[in-house]
N, C-alpha and C positions, 0 to 999 in steps of 0.2 A: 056273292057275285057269281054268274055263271060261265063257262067257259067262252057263249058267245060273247059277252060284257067284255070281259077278260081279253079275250083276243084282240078287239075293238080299242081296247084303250092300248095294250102295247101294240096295237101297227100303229096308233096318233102318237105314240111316242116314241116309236122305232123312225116314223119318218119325218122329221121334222126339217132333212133339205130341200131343198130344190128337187133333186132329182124325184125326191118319192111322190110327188101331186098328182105322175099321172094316172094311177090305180089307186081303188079304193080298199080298204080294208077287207070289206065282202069278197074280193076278188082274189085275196090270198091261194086258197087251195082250190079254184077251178082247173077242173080236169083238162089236161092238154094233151096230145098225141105225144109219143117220145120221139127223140128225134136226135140225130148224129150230127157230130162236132165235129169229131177228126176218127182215126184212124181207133178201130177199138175204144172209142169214148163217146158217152152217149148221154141225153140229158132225159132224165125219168123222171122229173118232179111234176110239182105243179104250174099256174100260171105263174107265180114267183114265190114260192119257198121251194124252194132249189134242190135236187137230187143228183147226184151224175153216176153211171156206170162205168168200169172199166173190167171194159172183158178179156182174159187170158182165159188159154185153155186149163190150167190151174184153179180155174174157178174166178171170181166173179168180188168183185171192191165194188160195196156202195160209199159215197159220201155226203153227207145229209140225210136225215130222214122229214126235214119237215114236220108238221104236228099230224095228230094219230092218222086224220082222215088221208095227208098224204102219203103218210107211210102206208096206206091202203092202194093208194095211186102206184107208189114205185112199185109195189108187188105187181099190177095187172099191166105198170108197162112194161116191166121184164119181160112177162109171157109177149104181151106183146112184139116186142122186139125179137121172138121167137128162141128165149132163152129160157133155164131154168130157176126161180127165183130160190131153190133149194143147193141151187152152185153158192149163195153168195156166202162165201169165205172169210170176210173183213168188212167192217162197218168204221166207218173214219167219221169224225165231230169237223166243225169248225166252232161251232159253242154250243151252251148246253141251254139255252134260253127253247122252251117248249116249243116254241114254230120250226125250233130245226132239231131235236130230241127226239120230240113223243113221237115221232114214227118209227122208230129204231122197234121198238115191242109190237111194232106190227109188223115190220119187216121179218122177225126173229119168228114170229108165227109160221112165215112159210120158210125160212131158211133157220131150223132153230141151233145150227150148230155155226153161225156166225157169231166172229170174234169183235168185239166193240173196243176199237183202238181210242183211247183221248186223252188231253193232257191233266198233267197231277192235278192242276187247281177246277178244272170244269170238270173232270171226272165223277168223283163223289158226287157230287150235285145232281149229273145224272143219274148215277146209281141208287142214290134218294128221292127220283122223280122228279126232279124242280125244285126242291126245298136243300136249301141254305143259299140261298140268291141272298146279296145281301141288299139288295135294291126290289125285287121281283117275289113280293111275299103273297101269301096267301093261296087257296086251291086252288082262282083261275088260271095261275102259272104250274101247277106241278100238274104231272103224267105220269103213268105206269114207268116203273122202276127198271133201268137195264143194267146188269153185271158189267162193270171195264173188266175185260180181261186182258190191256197190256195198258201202261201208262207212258204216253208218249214226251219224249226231251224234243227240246230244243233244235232242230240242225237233225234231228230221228230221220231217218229213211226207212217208208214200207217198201217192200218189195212183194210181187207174185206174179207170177209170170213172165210177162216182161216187162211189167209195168215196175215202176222205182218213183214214189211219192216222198218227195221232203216236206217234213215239217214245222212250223214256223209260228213262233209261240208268241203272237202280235197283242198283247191285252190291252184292254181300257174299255172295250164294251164288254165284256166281261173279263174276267181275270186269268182266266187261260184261254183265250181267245186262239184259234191256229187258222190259221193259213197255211192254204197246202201248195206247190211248184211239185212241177215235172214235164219232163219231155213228152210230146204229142205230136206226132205225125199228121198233117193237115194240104189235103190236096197235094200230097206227096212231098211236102216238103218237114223235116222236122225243126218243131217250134217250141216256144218253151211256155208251159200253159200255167196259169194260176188263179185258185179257188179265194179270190178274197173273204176273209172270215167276216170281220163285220169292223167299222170306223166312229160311227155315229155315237154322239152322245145323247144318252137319254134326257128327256127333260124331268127336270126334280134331280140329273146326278149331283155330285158336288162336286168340283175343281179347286187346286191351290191350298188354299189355306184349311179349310176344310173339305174332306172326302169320302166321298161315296163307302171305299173300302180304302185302308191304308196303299200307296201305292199306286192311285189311277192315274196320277196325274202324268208322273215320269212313264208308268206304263203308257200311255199313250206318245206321249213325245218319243219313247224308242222305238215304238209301234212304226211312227209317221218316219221313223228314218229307216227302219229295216222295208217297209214297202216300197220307199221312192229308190231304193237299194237293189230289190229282185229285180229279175228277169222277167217282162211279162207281156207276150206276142199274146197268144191266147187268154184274152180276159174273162173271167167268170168270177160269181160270187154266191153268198147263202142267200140273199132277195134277186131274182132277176131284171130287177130293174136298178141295179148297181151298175150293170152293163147292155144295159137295152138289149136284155132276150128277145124281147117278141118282138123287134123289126127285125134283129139278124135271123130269127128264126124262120119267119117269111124268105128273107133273100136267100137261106138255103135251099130251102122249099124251091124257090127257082131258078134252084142251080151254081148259087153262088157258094162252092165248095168252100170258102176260106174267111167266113163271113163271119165267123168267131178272132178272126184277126185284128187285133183293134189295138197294137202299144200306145198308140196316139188318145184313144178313150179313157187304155189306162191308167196313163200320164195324169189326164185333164181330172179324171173322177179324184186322184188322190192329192191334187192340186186343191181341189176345190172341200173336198172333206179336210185338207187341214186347214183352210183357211175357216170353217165351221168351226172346226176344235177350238182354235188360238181366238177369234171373238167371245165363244161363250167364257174361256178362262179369263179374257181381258174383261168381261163383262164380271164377272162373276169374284172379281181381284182386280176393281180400280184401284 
């Protein structure tokens, strides 16, 4: 199987709600201009596998890398955004599934004394390039291998600069799934921003009775209560189309500084992603 194969079948099985119909697979890592959120935060991925900067003068937090070809993207929009992609200091996960991994080894090309933050159980995995997935086997999932150098808990706080990221250890699409919160400063006012990891259940996982990996099932249901739990003005995730990037991305473009503001989207999307989890397990454990 080839990596384009490969890609191909996990985005038809990465998206299988409502929301994911309106992009096609092909259209994961088109190149997009980078473009600012709020205040020192900035989005450097592609058209939806997801990158975000956070600049201090300390140097430079990515979060995501996207698969390899993005992690080519966030390097040229750094420069772009007229920064040094050799500041970047810290590398943060939301999972270790290839489309948001394998750019990290291209990142670390131009920044190669950046530190790759991620949690105990998604860690290794990427350290192993995509191999021990215990759902996601075979070469079209693995990628060049990156070193964790700190293993992130629970409730963890990064700090640099002035930035201060909590982490938030959401599993059932994969097993250390994280979610990241923090305060963001947005058209002057400070909001509290959040990187959704990821919700969606694969198709082929198992629920209930039998499972995927031991532990998905309850991993999700404490997932779905720690989400509807945070804080979340500022909505974002690891696919862009978790939270409608490309029209807020326009309205910024003209002018609509706050346009990343969405509690009410974020409300509805995790409304409506558990309503998805809780059929497949009723379906799946009549």
């Amino acid at each position: 199987m080839t990596r384009i194969s490969g890609t191909a079948a996990f985005a038809a099985a990465v998206f299988v709600c409502a929301a994911a119909a309106a992009q096609t697979p092909a259209d994961w890592a088109t190149p997009i201009k980078p473009f600012k959120i709020g205040d020192n935060l900035y989005y450097v991925g592609s058209s939806d596998l997801t990158a975000f900067l956070f600049v201090t003068k300390a140097g430079l937090i990515v979060l995501d890398g996207g698969e390899a070809a993005t992690g080519r993207q966030v390097v040229a929009n750094i420069r772009t955004l007229g920064f040094d992609p050799a500041q970047v200091k810290i590398l943060l996960n939301t999972h270790q599934h290839f489309d948001h991994a394998a750019g990290f080894a291209e990142i670390r090309k131009a920044a190669p004394n950046a530190k790759l933050y991620a949690s105990a159980a998604d860690g290794p995995i990427i350290a192993a390039g995509g191999k021990g997935d215990p759902f996601l086997k075979g070469k079209a999932y693995e990628y060049e291998p990156v070193p964790v150098a700190k293993t992130i808990q629970d409730g963890e706080k990064v700090t640099l600069g002035g930035w201060t990221l909590t982490a938030h250890i959401t599993g059932g699409h994969t097993a250390g799934c994280t979610t990241w919160t923090f305060p963001v400063t947005v058209a002057g006012k400070v909001r509290q921003g959040l990187v959704h990891c990821s919700s969606s259940v694969l198709p082929g996982y198992k629920l209930g009775k039998t499972e995927t990996y031991p532990g998905i099932t309850a991993a999700y249901e404490k997932s779905f209560a720690t989400w509807k739990a945070l804080p979340c003005e500022v909505f974002l995730g690891s696919h862009g189309r978790f939270f409608g990037m490309a029209a807020k991305a326009k309205a910024v473009a003209a002018g609509k500084a706050d346009a990343f503001v969405d509690p009410a989207g974020c409300k509805a999307f995790y409304a409506g992603q558990e309503a998805a989890f809780r059929a497949e397990l009723k379906k799946q454990n009549p």
